[in-house]
C-alpha positions as a Markdown table, in Angstrom:
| # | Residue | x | y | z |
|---|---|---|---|---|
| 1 | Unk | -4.8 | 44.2 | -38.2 |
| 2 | Unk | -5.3 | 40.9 | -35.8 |
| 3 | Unk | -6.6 | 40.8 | -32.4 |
| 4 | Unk | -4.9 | 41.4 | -29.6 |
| 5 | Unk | -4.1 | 38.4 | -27.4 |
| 6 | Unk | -5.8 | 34.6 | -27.6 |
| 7 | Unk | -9.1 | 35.0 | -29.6 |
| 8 | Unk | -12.1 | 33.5 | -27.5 |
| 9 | Unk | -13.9 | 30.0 | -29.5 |
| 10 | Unk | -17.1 | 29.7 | -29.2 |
| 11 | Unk | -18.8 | 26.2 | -29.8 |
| 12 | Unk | -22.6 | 25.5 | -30.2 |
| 13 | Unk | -23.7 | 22.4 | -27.5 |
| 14 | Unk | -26.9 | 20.8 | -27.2 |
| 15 | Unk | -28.6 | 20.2 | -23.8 |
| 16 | Unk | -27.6 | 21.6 | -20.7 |
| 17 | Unk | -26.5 | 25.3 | -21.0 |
| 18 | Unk | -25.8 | 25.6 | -17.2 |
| 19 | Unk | -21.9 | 25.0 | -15.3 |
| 20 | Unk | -22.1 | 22.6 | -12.7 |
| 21 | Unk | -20.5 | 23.7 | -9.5 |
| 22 | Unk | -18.5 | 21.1 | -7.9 |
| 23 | Unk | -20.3 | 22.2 | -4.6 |
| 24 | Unk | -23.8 | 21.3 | -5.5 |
| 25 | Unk | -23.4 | 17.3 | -6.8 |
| 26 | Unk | -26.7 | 15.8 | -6.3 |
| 27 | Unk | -25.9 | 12.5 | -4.5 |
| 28 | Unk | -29.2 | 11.3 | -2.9 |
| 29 | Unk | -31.0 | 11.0 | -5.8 |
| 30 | Unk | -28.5 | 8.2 | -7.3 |
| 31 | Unk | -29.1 | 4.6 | -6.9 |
| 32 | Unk | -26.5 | 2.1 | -6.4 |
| 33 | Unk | -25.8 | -0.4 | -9.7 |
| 34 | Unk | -26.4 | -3.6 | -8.8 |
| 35 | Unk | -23.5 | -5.8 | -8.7 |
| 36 | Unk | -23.8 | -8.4 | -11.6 |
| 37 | Unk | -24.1 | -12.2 | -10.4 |
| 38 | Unk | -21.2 | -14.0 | -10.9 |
| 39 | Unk | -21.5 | -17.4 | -13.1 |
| 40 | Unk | -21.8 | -19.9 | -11.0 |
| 41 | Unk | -19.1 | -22.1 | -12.6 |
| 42 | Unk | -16.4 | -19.0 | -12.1 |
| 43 | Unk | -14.3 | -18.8 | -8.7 |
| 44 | Unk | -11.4 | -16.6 | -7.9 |
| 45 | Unk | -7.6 | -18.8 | -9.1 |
| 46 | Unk | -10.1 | -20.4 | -11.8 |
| 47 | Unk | -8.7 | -20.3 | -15.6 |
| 48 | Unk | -10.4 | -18.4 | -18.6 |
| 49 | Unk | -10.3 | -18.0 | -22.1 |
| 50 | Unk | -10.7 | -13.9 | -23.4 |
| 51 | Unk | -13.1 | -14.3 | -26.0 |
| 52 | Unk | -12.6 | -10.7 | -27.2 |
| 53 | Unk | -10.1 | -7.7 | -27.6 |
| 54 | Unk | -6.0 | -7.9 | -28.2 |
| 55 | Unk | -5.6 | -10.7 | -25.8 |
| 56 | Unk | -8.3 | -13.0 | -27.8 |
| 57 | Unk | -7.3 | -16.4 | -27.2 |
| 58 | Unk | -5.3 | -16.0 | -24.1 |
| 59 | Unk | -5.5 | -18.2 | -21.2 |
| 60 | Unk | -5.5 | -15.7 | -18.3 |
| 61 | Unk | -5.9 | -16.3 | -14.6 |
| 62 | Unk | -9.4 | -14.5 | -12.5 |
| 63 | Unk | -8.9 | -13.0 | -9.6 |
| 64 | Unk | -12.1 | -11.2 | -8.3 |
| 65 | Unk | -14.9 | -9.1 | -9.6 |
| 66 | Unk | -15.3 | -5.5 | -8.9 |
| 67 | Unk | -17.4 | -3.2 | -7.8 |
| 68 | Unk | -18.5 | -2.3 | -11.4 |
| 69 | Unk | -19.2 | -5.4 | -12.2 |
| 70 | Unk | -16.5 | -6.3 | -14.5 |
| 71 | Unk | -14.1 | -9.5 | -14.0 |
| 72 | Unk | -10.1 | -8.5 | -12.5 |
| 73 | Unk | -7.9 | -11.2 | -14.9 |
| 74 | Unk | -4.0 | -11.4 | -15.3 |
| 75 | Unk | -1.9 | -13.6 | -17.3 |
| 76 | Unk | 0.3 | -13.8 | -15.4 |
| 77 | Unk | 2.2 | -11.0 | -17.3 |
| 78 | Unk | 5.8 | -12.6 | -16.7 |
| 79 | Unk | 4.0 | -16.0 | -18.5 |
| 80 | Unk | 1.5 | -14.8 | -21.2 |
| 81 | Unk | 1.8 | -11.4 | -21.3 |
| 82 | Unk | -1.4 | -10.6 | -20.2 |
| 83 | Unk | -1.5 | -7.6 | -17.9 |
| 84 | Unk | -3.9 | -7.2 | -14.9 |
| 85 | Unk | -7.0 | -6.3 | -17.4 |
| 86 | Unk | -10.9 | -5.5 | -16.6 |
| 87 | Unk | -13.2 | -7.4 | -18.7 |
| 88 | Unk | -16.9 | -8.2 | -19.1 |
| 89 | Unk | -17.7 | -11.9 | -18.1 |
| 90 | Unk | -20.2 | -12.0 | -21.0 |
């Protein structure tokens, strides 16, 4: 006959065996990223071309870079169809 009740799955993993408690985060020992520079010829209400991804070929509006690095860019949507959308300046 079958077991009683949902049978436990047990799946092999490389690395780390130990649970992280959500208590015991080691934050000191991160560094901060470094924000990327911005190129120089790029200022916020300037226009851009996407180079890459489903929007390739668009015209789309920047707006500011983030923490992260990446570049803020909209279409506007009601125009182009371009959503607000993160994306690397490279």
């Amino acid at each position: 006959m079958g077991k009683a009740g949902q049978a436990r799955q047990v799946f092999k993993t490389f690395g780390k065996t130990s649970k992280r408690r959500s208590g015991a985060l080691k934050t000191e020992g991160k560094q901060q990223a470094a924000l990327t520079k911005l190129k120089k010829n790029i200022a916020p209400g300037s226009v851009l071309i996407l180079l890459a991804g489903r929007f390739r070929g668009r015209r789309v509006v920047f707006l500011k870079q983030l923490q992260s690095g990446l570049l803020l860019v909209t279409g506007p949507y009601a125009v182009n169809g371009v959503p607000l959308r993160r994306v690397n300046q490279r």
